[in-house]
N, C-alpha and C positions, 0 to 999 in steps of 0.2 A: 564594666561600662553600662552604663544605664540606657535603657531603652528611649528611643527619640522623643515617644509622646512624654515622658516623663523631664526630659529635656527641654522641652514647648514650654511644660507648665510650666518649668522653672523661671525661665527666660521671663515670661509673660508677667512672675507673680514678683520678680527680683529685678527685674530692669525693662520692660517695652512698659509698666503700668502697674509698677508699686504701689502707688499711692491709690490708683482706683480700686484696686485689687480686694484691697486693705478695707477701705472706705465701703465697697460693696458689700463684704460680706459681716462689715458691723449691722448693715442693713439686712443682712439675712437670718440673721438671727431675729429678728421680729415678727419676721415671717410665721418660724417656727414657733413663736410663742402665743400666735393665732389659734393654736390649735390645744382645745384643751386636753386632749391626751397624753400630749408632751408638756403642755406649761403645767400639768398637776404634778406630772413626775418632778418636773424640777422645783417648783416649791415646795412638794413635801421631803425632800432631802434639806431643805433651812438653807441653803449652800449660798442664794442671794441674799440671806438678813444677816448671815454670818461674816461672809467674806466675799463678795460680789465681785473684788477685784482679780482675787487669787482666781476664780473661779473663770473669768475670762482670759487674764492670764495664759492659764494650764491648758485650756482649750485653743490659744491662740497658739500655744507654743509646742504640742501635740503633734498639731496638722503640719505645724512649719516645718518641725524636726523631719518629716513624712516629704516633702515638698521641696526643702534646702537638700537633705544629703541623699534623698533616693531612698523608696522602698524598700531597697534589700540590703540597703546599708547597716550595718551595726545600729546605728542609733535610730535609722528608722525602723529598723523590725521592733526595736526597745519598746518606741513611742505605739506602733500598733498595736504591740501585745499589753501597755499600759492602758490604749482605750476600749481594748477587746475586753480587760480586767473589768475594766470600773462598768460597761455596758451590760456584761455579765450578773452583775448585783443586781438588777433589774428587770422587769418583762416589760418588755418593749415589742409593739407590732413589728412586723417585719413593715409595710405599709409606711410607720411613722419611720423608722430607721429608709424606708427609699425614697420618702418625702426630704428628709433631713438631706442625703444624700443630690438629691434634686438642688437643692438651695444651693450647692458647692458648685454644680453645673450651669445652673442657667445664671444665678443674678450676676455673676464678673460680667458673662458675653451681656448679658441686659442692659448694665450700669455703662460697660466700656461702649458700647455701642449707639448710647443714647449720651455720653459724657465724656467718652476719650478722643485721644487724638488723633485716634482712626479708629475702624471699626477692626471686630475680630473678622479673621479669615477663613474660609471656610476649613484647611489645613489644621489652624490655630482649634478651631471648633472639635475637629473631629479628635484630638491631642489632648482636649480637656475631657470630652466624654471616654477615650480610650484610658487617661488616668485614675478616674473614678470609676470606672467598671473594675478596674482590676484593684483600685482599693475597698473598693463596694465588695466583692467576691471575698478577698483576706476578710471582710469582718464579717464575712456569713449573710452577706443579705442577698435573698432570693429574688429572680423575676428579675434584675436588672433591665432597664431599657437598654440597646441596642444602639441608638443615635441619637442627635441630639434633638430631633423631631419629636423622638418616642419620650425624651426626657420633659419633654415641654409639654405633650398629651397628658402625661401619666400627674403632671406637677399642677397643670391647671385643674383637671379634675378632683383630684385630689385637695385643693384647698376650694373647689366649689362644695363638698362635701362636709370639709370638716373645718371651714372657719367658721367660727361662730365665739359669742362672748361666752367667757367666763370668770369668775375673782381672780382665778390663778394667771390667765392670763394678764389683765392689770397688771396683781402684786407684782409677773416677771417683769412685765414688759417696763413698768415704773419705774422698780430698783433697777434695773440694764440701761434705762433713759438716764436716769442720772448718775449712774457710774460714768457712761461716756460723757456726758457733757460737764463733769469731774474732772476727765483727763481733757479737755480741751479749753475752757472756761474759767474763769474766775464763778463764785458761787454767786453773785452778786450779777452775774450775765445770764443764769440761766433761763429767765423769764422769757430773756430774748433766743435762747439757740433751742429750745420746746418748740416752737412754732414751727424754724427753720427743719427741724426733727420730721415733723409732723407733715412737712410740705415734701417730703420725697416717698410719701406712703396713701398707696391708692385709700380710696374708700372704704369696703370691705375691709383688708386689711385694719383700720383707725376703728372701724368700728367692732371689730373681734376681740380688741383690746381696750373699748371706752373710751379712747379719745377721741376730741372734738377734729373736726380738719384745719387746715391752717387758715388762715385770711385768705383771700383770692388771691389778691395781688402778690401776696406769698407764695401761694402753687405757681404762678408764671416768673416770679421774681428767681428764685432759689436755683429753678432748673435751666433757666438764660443761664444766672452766674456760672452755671456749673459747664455749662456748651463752653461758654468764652474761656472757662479757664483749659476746658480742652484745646481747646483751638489756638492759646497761647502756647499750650503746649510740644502741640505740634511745629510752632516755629523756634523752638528753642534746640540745642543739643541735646542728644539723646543721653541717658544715663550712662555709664561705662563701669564702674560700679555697682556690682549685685548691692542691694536692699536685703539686709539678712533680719527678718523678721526676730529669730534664734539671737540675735548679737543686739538686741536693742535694751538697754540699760533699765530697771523694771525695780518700784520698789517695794514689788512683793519677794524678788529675789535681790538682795544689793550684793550679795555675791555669790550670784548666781545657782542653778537649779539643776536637780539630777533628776531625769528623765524619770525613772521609776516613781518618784516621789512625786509625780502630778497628778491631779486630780483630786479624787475621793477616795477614801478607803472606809468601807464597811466598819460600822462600831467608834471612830474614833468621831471626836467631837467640832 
């Protein structure tokens, strides 16, 4: 039986706010590309000029396996010791691995609470930082913050220190802008959903990465639509059916994908 907060998450990430869930932490990954200690690592692996899709993919379907069936499940211990593997081939700060970590914590409660159809709880809150401490511990990262106070401390100062520009971040943050707006878009739209991108990403942030910020009317426009759609939300029936991230049809796998085999592997091409 899987422990309650691991239960929360799931609940939260499969049926109270799938779609914000989801939606947030395509945003946090931009985050993380702020920083050029991580964004160098990830372009000099080629891993975005190579395969951009497969690469989000692996990583979306990773954390899900970790999320849908439980930590100590069979296929979630799989998925952890596959991202313990590939993290492994690397030197990586502890620092950047609690930064990374941060981004899993705060942006859902940030997005849901500024975009969902209620806010999170305080219950719901203390369920997501009790899920990532003890998945944060399984991959070795040290200093953990404690709550989610200390995770929001440790996440601001942390990107007050180390956003800043550089190529790598661009190169990521570019190919990752248009892989998503690949999977949502006609290519022929993209001029218009760049901006829309662009309007849900503070200042700092836009400029760590080189981009421009969006039209004005854009920053007020994009984050209304997003309140209304919560607030439709919340008059509509509730989901009853998990959203199983792991069961979504994918055509980097068309029939489908074996845990071990995600990711990166050392040498090959």
């Amino acid at each position: 039986m899987r422990p309650t907060y691991e239960e929360t998450v799931f609940r939260l990430a499969s049926l109270d706010f799938a779609w914000d869930i989801e939606r947030s932490l395509e945003f946090a990954l931009f985050r993380t590309y702020a920083v050029p200690s991580i964004s160098g690592l990830l372009a000099k692996t080629g891993e975005f000029e190579r395969a951009p899709r497969k690469r989000y993919d692996d990583t979306e379907l990773i954390l899900s396996e970790m999320v849908e069936n439980g930590l100590d499940s069979p296929r979630g211990q799989a998925a952890l010791a596959r991202m313990n593997a590939m993290h492994a081939n690397y030197r990586i700060s502890n620092d950047d691995m609690r930064y990374v970590l941060s981004t899993f914590v705060l942006e859902p409660v940030r997005w849901i609470d500024r975009f969902g159809r209620r806010k999170v709880t305080k219950d719901e809150r203390a369920a997501i930082v009790a899920y990532y401490r003890d998945l944060g511990g399984r991959m070795g990262i040290a200093d953990i913050p404690e709550d989610f106070g200390g995770f929001d401390r440790f996440n601001r100062a942390y990107e007050a220190a180390n956003f800043r520009y550089a190529d790598s971040n661009a190169q990521v943050a570019g190919a990752t802008m248009d892989l998503m707006l690949g999977m949502y878009l006609p290519r022929r739209l993209w001029p218009l959903g760049r901006p829309v991108m662009r309007a849900l990403m503070h200042p700092a942030l836009l400029a760590a990465m080189g981009l421009e910020p969006a039209p004005k009317w854009m920053q007020r426009f994009v984050p209304f639509a997003l309140r209304l759609r919560g607030r439709i939300a919340g008059w509509l029936p509730r989901r009853r059916r998990p959203h199983l991230i792991t069961s979504v049809p994918r055509p980097t796998y068309p029939g489908g994908y074996l845990i071990e085999r995600l990711g990166t592997f050392p040498g090959e091409p």
